[in-house]
mmCIF file of the N, C-alpha and C atoms, coordinates in Angstrom:
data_MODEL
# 
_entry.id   MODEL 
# 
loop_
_atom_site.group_PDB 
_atom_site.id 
_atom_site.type_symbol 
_atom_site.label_atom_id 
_atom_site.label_alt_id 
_atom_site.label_comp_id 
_atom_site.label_asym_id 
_atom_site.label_entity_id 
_atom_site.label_seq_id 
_atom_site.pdbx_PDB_ins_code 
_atom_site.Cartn_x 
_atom_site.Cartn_y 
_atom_site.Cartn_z 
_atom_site.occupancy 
_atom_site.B_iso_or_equiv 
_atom_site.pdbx_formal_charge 
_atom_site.auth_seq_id 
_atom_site.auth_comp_id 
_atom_site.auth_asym_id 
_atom_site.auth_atom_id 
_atom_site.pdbx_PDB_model_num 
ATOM 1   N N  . UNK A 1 1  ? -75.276  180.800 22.274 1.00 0.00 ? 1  UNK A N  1 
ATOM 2   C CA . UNK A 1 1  ? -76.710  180.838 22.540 1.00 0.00 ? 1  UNK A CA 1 
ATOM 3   C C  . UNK A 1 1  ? -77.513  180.532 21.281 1.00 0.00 ? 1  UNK A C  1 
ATOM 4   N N  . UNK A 1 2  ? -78.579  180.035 21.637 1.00 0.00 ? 2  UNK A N  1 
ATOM 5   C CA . UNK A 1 2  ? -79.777  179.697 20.687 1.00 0.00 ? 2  UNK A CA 1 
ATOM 6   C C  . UNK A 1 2  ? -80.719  180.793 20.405 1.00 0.00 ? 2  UNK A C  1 
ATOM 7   N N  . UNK A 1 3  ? -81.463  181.736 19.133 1.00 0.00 ? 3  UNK A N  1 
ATOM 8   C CA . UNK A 1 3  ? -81.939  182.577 19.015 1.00 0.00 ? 3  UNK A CA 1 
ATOM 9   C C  . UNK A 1 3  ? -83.039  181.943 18.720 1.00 0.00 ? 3  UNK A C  1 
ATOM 10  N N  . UNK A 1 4  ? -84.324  181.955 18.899 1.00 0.00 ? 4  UNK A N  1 
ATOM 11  C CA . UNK A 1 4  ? -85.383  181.230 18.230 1.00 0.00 ? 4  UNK A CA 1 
ATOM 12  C C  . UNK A 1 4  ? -86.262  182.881 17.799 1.00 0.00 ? 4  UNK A C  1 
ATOM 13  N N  . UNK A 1 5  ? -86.346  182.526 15.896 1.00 0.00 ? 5  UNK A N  1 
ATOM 14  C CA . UNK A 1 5  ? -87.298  183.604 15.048 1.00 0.00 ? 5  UNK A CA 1 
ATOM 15  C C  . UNK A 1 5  ? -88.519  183.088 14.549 1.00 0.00 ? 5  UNK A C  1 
ATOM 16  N N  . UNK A 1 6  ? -89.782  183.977 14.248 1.00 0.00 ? 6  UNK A N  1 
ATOM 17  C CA . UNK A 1 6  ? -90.435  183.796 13.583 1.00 0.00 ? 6  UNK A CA 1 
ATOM 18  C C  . UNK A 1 6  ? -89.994  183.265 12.310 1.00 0.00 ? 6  UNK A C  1 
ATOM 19  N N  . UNK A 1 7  ? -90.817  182.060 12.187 1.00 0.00 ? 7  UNK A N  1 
ATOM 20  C CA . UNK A 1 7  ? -90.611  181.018 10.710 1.00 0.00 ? 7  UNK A CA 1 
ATOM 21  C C  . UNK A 1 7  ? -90.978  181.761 9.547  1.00 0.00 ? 7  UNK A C  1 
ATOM 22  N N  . UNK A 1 8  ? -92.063  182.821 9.523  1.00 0.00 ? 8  UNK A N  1 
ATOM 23  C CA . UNK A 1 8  ? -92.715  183.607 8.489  1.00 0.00 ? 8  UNK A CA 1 
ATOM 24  C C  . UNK A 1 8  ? -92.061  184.858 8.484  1.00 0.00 ? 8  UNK A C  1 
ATOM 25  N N  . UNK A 1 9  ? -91.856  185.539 9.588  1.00 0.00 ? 9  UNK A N  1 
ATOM 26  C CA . UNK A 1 9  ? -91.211  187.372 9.412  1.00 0.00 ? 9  UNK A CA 1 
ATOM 27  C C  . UNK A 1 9  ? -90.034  187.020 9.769  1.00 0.00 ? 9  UNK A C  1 
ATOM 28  N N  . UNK A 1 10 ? -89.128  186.719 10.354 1.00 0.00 ? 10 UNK A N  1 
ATOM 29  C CA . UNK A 1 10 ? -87.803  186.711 10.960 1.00 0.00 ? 10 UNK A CA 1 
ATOM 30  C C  . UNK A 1 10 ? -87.966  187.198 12.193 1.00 0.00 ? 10 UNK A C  1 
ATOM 31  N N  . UNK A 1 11 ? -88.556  188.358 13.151 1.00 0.00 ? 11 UNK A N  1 
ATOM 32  C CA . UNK A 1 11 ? -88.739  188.426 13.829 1.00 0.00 ? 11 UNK A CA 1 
ATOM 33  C C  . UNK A 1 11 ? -87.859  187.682 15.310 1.00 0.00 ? 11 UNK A C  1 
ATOM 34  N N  . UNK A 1 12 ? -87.078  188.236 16.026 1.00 0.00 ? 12 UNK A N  1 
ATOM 35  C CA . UNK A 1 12 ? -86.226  187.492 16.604 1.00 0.00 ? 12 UNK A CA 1 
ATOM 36  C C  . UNK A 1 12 ? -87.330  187.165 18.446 1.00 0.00 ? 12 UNK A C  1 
ATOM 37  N N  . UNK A 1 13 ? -87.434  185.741 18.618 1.00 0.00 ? 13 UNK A N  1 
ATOM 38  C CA . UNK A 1 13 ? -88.644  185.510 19.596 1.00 0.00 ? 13 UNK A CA 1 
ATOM 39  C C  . UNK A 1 13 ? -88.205  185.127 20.876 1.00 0.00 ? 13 UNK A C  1 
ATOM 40  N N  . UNK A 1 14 ? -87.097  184.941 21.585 1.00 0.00 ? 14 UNK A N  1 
ATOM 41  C CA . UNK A 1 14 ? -86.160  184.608 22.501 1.00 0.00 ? 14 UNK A CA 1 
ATOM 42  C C  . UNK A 1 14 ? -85.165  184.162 22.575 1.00 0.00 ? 14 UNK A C  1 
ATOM 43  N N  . UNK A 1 15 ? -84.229  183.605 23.574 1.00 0.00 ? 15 UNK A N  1 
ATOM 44  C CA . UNK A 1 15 ? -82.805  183.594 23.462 1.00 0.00 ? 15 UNK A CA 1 
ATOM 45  C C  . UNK A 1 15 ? -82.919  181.758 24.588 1.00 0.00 ? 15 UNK A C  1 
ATOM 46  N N  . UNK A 1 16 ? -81.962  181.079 24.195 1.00 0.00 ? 16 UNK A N  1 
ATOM 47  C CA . UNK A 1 16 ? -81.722  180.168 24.523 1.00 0.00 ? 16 UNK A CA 1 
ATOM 48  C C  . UNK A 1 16 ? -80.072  179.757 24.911 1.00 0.00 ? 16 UNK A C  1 
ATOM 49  N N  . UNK A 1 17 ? -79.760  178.967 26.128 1.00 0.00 ? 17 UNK A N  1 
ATOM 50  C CA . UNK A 1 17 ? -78.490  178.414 26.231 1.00 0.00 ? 17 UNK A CA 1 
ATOM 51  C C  . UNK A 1 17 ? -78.252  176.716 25.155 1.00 0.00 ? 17 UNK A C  1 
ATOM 52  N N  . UNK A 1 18 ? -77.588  176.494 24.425 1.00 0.00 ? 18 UNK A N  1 
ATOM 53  C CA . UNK A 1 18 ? -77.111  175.531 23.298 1.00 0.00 ? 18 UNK A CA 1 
ATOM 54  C C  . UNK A 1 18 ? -77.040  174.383 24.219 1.00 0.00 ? 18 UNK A C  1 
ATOM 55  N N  . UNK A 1 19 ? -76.932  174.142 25.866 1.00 0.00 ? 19 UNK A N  1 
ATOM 56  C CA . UNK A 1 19 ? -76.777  172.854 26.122 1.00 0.00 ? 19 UNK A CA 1 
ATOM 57  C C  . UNK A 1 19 ? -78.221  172.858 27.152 1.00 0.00 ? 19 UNK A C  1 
ATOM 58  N N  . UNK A 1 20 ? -79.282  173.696 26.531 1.00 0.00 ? 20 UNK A N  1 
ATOM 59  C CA . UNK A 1 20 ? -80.620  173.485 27.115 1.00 0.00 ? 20 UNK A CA 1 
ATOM 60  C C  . UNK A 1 20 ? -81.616  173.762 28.752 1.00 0.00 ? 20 UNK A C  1 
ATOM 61  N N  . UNK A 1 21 ? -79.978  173.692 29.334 1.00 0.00 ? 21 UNK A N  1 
ATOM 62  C CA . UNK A 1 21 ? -80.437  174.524 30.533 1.00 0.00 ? 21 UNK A CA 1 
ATOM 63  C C  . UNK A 1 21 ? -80.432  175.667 31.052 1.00 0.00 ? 21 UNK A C  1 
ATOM 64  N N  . UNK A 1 22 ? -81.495  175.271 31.941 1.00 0.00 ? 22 UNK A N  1 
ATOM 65  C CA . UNK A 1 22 ? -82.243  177.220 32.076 1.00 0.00 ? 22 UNK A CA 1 
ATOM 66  C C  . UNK A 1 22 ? -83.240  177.646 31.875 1.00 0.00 ? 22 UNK A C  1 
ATOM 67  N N  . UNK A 1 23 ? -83.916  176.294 30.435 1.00 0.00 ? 23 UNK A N  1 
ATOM 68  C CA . UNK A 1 23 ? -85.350  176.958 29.742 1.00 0.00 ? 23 UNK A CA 1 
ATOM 69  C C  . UNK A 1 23 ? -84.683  177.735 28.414 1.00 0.00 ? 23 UNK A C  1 
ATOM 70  N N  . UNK A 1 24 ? -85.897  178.467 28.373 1.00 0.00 ? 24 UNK A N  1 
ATOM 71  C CA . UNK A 1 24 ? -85.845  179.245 27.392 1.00 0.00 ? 24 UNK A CA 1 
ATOM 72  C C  . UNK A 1 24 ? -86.486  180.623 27.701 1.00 0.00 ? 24 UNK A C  1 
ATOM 73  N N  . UNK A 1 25 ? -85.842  181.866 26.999 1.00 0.00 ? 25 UNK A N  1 
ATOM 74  C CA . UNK A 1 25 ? -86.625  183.013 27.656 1.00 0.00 ? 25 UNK A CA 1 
ATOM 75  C C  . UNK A 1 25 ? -87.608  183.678 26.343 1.00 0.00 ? 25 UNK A C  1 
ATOM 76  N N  . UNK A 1 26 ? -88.994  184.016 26.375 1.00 0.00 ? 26 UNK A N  1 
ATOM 77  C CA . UNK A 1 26 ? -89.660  184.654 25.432 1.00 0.00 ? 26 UNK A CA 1 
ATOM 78  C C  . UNK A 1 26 ? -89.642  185.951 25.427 1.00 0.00 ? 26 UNK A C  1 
ATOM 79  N N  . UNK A 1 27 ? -89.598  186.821 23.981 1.00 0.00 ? 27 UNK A N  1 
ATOM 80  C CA . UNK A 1 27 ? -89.849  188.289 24.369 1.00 0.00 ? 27 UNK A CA 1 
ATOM 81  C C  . UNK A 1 27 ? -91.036  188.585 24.334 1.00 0.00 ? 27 UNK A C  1 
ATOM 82  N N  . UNK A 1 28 ? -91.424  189.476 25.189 1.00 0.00 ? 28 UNK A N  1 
ATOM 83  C CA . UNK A 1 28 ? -92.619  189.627 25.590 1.00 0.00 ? 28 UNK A CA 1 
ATOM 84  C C  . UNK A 1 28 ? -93.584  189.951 24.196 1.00 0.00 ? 28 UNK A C  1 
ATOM 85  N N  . UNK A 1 29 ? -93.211  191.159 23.723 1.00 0.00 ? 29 UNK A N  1 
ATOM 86  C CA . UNK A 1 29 ? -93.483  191.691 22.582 1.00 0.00 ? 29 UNK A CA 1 
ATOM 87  C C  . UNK A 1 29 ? -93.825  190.704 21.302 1.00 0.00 ? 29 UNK A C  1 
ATOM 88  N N  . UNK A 1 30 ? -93.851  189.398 21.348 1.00 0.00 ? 30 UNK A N  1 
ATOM 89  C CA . UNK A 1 30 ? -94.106  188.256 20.527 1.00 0.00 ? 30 UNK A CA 1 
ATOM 90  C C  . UNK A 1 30 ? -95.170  188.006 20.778 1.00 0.00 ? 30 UNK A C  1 
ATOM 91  N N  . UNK A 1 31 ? -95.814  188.109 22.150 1.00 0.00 ? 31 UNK A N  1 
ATOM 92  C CA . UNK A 1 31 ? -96.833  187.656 22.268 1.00 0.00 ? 31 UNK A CA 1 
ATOM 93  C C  . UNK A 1 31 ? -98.191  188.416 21.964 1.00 0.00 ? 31 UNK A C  1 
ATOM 94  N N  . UNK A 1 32 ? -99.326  187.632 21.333 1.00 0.00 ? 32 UNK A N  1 
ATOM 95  C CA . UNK A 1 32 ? -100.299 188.752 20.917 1.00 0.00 ? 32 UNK A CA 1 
ATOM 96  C C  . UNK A 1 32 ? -100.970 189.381 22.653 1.00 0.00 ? 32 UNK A C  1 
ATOM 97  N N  . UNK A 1 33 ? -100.472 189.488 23.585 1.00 0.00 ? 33 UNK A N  1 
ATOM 98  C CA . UNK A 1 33 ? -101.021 189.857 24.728 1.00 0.00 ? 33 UNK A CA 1 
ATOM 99  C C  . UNK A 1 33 ? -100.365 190.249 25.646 1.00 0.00 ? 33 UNK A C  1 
ATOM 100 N N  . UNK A 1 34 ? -99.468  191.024 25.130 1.00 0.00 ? 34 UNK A N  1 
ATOM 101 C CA . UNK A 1 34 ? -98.060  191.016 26.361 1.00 0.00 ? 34 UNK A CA 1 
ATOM 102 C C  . UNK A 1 34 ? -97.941  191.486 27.705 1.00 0.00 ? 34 UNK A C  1 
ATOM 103 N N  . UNK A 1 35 ? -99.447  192.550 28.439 1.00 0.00 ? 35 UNK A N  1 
ATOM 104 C CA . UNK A 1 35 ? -100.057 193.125 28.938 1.00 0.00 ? 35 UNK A CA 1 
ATOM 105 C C  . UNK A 1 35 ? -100.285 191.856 30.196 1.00 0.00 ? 35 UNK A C  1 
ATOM 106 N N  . UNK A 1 36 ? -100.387 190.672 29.662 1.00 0.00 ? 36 UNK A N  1 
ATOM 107 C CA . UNK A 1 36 ? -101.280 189.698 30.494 1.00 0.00 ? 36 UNK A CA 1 
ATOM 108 C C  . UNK A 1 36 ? -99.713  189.022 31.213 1.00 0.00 ? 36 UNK A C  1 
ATOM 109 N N  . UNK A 1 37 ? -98.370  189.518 30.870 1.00 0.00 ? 37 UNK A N  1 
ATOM 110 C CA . UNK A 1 37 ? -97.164  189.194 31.838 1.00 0.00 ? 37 UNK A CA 1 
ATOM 111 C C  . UNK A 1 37 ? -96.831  190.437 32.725 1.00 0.00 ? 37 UNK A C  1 
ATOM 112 N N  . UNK A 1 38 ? -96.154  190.283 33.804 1.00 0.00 ? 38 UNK A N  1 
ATOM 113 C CA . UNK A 1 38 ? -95.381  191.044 34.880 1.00 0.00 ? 38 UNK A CA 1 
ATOM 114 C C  . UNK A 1 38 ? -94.138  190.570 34.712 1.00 0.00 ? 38 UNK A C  1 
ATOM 115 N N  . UNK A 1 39 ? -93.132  191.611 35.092 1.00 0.00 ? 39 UNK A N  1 
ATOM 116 C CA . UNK A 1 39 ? -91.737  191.459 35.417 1.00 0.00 ? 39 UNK A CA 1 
ATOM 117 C C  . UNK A 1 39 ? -91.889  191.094 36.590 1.00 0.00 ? 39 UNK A C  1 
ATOM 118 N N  . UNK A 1 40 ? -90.607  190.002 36.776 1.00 0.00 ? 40 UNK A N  1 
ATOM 119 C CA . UNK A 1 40 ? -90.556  189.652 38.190 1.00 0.00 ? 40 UNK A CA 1 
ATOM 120 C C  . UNK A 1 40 ? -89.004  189.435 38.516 1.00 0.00 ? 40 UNK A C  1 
ATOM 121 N N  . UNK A 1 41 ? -88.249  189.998 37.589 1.00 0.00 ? 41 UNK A N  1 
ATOM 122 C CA . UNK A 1 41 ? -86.960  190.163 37.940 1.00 0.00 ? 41 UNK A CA 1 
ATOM 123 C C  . UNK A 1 41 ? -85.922  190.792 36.887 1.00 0.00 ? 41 UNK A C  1 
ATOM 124 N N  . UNK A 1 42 ? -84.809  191.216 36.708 1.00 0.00 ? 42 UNK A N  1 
ATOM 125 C CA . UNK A 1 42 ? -83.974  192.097 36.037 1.00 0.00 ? 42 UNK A CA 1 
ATOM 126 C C  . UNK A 1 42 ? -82.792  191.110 35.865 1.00 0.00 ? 42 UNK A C  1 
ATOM 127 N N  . UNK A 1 43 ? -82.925  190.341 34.400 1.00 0.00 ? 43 UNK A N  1 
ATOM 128 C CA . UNK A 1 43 ? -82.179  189.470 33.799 1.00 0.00 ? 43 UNK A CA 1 
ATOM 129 C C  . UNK A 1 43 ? -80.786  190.263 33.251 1.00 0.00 ? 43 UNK A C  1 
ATOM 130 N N  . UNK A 1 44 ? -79.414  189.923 34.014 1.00 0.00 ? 44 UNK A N  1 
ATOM 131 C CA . UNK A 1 44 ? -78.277  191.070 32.893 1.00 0.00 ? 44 UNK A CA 1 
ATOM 132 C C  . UNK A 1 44 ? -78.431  192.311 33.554 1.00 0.00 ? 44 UNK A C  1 
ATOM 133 N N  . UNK A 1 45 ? -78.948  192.558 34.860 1.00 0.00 ? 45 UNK A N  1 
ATOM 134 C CA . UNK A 1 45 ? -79.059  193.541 35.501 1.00 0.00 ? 45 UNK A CA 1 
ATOM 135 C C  . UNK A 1 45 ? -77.399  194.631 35.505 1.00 0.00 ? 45 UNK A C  1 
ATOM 136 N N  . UNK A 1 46 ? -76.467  194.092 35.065 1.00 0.00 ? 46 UNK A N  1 
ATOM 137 C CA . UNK A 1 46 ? -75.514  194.641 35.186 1.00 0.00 ? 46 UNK A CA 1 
ATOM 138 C C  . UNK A 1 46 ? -75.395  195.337 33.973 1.00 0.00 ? 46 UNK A C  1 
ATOM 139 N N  . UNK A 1 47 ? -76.203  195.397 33.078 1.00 0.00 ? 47 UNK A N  1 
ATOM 140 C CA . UNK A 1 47 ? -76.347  196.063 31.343 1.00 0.00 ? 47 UNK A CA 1 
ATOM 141 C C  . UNK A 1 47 ? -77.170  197.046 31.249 1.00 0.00 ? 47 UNK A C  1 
ATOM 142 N N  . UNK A 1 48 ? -78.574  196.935 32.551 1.00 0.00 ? 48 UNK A N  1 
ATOM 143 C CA . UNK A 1 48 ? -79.611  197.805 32.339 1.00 0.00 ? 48 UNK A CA 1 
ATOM 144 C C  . UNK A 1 48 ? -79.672  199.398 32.012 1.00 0.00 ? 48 UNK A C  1 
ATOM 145 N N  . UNK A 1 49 ? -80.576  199.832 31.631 1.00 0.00 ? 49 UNK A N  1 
ATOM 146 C CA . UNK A 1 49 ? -80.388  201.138 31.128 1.00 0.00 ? 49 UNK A CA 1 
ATOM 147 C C  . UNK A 1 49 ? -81.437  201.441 32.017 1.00 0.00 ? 49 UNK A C  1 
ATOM 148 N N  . UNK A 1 50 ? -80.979  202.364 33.349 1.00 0.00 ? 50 UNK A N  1 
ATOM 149 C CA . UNK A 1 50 ? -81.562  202.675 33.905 1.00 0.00 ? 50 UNK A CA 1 
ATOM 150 C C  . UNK A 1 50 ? -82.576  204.259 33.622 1.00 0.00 ? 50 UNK A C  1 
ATOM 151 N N  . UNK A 1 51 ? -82.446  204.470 32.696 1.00 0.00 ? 51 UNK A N  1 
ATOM 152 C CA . UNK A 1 51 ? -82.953  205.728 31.895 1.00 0.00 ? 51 UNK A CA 1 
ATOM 153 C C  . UNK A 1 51 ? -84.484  205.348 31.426 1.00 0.00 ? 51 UNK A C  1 
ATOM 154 N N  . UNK A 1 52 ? -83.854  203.610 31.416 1.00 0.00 ? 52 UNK A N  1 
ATOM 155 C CA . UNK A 1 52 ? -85.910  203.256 30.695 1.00 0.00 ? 52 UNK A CA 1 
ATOM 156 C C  . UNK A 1 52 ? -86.090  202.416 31.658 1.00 0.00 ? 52 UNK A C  1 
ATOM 157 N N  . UNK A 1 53 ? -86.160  202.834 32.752 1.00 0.00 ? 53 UNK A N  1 
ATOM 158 C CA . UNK A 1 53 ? -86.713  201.486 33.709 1.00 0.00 ? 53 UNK A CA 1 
ATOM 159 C C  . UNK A 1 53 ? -88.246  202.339 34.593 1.00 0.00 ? 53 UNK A C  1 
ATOM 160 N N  . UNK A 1 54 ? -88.215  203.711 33.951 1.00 0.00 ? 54 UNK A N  1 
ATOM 161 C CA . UNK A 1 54 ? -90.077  204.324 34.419 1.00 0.00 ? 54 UNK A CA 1 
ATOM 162 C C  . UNK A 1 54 ? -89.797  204.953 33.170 1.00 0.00 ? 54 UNK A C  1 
ATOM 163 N N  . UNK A 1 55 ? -90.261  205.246 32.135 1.00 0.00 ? 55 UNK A N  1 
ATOM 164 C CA . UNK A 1 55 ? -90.540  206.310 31.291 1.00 0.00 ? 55 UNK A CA 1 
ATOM 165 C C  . UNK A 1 55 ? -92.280  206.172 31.028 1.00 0.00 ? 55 UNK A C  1 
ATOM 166 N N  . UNK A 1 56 ? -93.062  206.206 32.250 1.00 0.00 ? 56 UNK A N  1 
ATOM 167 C CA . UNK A 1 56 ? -94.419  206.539 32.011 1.00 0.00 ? 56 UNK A CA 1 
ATOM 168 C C  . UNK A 1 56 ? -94.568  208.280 31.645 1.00 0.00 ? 56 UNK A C  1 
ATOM 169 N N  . UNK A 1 57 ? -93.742  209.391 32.326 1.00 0.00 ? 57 UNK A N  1 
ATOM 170 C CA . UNK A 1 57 ? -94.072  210.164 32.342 1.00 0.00 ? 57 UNK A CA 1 
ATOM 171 C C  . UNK A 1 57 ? -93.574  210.938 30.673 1.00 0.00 ? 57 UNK A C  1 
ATOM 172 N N  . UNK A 1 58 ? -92.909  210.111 30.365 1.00 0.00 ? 58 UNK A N  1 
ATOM 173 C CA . UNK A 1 58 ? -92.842  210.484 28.369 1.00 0.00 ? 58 UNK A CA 1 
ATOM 174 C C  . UNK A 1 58 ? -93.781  210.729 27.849 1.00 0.00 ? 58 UNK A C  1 
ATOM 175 N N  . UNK A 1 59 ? -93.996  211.985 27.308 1.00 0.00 ? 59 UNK A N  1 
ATOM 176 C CA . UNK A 1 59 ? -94.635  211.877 26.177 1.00 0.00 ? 59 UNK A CA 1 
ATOM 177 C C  . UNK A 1 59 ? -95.249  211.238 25.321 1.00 0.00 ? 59 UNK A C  1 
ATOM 178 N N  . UNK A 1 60 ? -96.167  210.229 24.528 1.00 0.00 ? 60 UNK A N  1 
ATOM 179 C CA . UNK A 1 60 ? -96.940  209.388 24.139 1.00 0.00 ? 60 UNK A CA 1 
ATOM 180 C C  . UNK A 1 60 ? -97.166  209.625 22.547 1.00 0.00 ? 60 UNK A C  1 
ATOM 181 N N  . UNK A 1 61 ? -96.952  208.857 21.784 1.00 0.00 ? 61 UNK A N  1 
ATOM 182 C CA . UNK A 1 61 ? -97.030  209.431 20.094 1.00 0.00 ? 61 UNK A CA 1 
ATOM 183 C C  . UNK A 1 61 ? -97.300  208.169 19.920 1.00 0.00 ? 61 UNK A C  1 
ATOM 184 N N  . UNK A 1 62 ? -98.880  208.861 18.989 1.00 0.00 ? 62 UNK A N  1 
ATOM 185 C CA . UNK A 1 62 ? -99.567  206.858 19.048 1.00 0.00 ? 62 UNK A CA 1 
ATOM 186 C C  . UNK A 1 62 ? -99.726  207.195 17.286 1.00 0.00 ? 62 UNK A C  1 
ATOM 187 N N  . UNK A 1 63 ? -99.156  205.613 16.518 1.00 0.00 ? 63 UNK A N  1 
ATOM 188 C CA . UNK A 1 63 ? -99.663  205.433 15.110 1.00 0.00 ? 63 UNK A CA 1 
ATOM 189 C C  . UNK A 1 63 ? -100.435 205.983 14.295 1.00 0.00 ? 63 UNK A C  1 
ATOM 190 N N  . UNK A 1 64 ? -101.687 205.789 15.122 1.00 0.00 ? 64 UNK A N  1 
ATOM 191 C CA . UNK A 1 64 ? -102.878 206.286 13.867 1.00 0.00 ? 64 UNK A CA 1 
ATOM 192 C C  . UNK A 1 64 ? -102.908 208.030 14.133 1.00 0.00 ? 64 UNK A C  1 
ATOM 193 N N  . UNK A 1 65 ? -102.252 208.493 14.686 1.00 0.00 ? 65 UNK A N  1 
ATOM 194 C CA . UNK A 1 65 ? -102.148 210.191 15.025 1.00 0.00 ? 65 UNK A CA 1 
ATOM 195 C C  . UNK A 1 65 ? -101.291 210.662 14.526 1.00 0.00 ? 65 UNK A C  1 
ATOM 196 N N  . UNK A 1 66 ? -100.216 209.818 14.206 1.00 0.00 ? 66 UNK A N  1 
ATOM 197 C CA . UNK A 1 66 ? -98.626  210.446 13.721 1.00 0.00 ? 66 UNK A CA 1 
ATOM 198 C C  . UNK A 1 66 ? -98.930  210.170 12.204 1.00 0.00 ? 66 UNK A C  1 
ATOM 199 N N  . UNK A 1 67 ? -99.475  211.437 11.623 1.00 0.00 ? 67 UNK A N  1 
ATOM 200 C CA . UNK A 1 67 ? -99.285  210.995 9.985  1.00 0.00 ? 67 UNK A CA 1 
ATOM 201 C C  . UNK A 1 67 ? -98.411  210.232 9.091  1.00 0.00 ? 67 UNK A C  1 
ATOM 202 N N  . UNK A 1 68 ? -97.230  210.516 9.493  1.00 0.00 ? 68 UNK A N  1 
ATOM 203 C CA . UNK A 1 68 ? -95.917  210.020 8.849  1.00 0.00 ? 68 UNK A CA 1 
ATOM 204 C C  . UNK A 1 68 ? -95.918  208.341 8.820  1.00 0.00 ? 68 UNK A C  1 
ATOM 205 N N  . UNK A 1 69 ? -96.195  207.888 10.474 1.00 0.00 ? 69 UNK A N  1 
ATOM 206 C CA . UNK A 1 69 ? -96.614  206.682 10.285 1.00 0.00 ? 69 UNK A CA 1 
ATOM 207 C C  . UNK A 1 69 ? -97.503  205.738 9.891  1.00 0.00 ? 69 UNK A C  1 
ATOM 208 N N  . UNK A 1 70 ? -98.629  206.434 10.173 1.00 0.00 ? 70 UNK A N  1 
ATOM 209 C CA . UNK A 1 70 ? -100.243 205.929 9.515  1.00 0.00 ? 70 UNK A CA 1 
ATOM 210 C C  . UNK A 1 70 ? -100.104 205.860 8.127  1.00 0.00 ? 70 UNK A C  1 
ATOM 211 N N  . UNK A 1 71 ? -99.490  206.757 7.377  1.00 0.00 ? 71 UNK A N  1 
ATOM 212 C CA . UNK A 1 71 ? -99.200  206.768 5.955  1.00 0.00 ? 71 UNK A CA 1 
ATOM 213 C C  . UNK A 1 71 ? -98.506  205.394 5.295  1.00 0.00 ? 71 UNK A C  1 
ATOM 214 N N  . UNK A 1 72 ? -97.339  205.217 6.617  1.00 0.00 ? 72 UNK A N  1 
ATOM 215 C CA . UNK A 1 72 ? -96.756  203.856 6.115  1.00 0.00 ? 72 UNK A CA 1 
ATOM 216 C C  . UNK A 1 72 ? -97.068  202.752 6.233  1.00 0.00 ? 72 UNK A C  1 
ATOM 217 N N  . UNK A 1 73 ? -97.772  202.428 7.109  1.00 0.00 ? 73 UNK A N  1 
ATOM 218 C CA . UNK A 1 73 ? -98.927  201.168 7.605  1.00 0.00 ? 73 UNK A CA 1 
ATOM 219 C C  . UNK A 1 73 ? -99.996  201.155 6.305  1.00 0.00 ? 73 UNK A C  1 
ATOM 220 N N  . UNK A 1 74 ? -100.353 202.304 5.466  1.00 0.00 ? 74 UNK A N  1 
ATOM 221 C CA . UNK A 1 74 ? -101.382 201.994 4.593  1.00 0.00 ? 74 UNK A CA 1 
ATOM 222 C C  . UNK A 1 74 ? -100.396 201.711 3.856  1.00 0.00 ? 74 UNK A C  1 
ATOM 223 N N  . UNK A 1 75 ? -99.733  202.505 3.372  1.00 0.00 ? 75 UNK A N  1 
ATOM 224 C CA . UNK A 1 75 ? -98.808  202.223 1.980  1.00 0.00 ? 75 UNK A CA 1 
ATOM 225 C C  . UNK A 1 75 ? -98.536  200.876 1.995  1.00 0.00 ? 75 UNK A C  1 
ATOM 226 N N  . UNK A 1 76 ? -97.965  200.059 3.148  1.00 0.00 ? 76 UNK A N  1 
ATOM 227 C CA . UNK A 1 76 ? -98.225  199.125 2.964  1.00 0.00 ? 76 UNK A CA 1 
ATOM 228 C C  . UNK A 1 76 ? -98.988  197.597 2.766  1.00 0.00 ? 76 UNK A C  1 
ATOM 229 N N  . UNK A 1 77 ? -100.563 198.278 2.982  1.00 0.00 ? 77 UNK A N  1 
ATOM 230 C CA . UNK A 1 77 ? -101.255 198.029 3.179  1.00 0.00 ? 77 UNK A CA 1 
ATOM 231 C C  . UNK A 1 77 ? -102.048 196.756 4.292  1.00 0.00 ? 77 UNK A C  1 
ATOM 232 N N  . UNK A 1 78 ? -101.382 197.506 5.195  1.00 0.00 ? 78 UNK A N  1 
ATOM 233 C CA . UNK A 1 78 ? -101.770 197.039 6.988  1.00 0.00 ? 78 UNK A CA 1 
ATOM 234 C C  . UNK A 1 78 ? -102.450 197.891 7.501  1.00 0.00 ? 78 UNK A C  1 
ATOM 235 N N  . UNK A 1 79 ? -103.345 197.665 8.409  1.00 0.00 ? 79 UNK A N  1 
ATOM 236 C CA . UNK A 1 79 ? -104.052 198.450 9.663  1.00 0.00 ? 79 UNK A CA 1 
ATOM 237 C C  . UNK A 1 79 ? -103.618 199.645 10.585 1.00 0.00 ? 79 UNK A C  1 
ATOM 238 N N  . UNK A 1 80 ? -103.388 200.378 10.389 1.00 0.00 ? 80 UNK A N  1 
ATOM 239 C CA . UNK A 1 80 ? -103.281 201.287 11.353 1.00 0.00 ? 80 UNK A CA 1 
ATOM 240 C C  . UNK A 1 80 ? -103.397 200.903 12.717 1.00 0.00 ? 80 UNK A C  1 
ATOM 241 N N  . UNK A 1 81 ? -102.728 200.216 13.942 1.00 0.00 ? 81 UNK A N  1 
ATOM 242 C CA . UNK A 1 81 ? -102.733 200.061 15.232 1.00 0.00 ? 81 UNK A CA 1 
ATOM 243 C C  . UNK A 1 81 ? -103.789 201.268 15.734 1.00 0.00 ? 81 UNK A C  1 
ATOM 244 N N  . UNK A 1 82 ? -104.241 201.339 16.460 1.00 0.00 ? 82 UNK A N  1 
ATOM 245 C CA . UNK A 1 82 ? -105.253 202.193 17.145 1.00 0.00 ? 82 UNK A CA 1 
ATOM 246 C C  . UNK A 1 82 ? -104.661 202.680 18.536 1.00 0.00 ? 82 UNK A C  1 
# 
């Protein structure tokens, strides 16, 4: 398979077959909007971890609240996600 990364971070951005068919698949999470896709099917369904297929009712620990992390986003001097 073909891995295609960000040219600047490494960042790994989807997965590809080497003789081109099929397309190509994007991870969602690459995109600055990832909100604006739906699942519409369960790729490798035989791998899934059915443990994370609802975890709405988890608990929620957001960046700019979790000191530990907000600390490291400045230290490095990036934005705090909101």
């Amino acid at each position: 398979p073909h891995r295609p990364f960000c040219g600047q971070c490494g960042t790994p951005l989807g997965f590809a077959f080497l003789d081109g068919k099929g397309g190509i698949d994007l991870t969602v999470g690459s995109f600055d909007d990832p909100s604006a896709f739906r699942p519409v099917l369960h790729a490798g369904a035989e791998s899934v971890h059915e443990a994370w297929l609802d975890t709405r009712d988890l608990p929620r620990n957001y960046s700019a609240t979790t000191r530990s992390v907000a600390d490291r986003y400045q230290a490095a001097g990036l934005e705090v996600p909101e």
